[in-house]
C-alpha positions as CSV (number, residue, x, y, z in Angstrom):
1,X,-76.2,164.6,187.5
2,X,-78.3,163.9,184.4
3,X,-81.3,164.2,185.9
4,X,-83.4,166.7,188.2
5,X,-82.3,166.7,191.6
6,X,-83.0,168.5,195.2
7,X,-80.9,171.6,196.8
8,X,-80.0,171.6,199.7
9,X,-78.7,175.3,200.7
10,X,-76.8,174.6,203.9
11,X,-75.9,177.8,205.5
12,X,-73.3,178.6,208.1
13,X,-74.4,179.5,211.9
14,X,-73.7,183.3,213.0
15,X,-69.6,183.9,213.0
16,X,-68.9,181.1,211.1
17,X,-67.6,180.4,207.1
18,X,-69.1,178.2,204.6
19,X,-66.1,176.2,204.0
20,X,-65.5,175.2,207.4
21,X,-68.9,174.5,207.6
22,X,-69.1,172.2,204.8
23,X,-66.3,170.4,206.1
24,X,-67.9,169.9,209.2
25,X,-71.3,168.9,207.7
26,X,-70.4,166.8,204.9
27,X,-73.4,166.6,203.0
28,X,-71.6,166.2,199.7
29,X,-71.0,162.7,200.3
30,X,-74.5,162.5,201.3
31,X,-75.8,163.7,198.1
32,X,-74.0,161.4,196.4
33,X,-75.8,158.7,197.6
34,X,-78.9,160.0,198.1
35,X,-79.1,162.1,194.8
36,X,-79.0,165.8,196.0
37,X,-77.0,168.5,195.1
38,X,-75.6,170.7,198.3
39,X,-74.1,174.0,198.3
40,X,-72.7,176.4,200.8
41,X,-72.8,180.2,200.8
42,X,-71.3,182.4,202.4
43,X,-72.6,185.2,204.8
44,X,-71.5,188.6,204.8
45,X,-70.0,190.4,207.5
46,X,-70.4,194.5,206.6
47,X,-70.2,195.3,210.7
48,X,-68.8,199.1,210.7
49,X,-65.7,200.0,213.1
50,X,-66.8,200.8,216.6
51,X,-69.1,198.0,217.3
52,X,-69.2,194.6,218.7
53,X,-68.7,192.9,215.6
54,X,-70.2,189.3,215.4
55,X,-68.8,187.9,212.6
56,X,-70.8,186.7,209.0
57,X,-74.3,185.7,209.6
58,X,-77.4,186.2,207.8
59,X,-80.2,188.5,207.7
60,X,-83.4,187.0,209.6
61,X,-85.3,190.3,209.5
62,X,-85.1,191.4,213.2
63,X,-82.5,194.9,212.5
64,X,-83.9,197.8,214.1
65,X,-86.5,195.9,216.4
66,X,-85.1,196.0,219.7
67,X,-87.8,193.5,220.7
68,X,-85.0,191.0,220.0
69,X,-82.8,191.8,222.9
70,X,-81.8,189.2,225.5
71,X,-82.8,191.0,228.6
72,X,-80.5,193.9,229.5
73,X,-77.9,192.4,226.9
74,X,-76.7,195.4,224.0
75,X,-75.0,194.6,221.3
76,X,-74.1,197.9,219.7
77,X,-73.5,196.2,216.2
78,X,-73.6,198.9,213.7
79,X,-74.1,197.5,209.7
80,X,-73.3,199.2,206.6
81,X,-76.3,197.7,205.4
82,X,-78.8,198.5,207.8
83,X,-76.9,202.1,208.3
84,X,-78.4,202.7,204.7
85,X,-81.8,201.3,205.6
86,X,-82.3,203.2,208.5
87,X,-82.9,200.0,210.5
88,X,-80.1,200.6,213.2
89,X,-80.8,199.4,216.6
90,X,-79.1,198.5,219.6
91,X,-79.5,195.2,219.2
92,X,-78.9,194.4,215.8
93,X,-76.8,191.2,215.7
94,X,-77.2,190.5,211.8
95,X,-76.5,193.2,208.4
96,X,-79.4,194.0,206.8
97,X,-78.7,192.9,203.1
98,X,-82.1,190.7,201.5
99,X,-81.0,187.6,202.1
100,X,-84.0,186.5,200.2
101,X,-83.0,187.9,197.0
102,X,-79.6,186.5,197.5
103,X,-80.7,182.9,198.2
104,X,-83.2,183.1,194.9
105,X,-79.7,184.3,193.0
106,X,-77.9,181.3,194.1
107,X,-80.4,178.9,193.0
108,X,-80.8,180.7,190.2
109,X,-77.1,180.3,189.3
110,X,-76.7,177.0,190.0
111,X,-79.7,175.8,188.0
112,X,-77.5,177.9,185.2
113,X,-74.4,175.7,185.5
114,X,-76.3,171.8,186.5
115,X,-79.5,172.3,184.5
């Protein structure tokens, strides 16, 4: 591209990789077209031995709150991540790493290498 363009930051559902979600969701072809630029990164999966591991996913903010629950559901996922937040709960489905942070980085990175 020679010119500015939108991102589009496509991100995997929980359990799943970015690769086999782009292949699935071919937005590439889409930007080509229609003059964006897509990228897909990849969630982290830092569950510790013992629990019931649920694959990558992303941070959404809810480790620790047991509010989130699905009635008398537990899933005892234990994260490195929130182990070293203090944000373990017994129904912590995602790590606890600042996804935030991490999505600003990627842009941040990409504007490096097309801008």
């Amino acid at each position: 591209l020679n010119r500015p363009a939108p991102l589009l930051i496509a991100l995997h559902a929980q359990g799943f990789e970015a690769d086999s979600y782009a292949k699935a969701h071919d937005f590439g072809s889409f930007g080509q077209s229609l003059g964006f630029v897509s990228i897909y990164p990849q969630g982290l999966d830092d569950a510790l031995p013992g629990g019931a591991d649920l694959g990558t996913g992303w941070n959404v903010g809810t480790a620790g709150d047991n509010q989130t629950c699905i009635g008398d559901e537990v899933m005892a996922d234990y994260y490195e991540s929130c182990w070293e937040q203090n944000k373990c709960g017994r129904c912590n489905w995602s790590g606890c790493y600042d996804e935030r942070l991490f999505i600003f980085s990627v842009i941040e990175a990409v504007s490096a290498v097309l801008c």
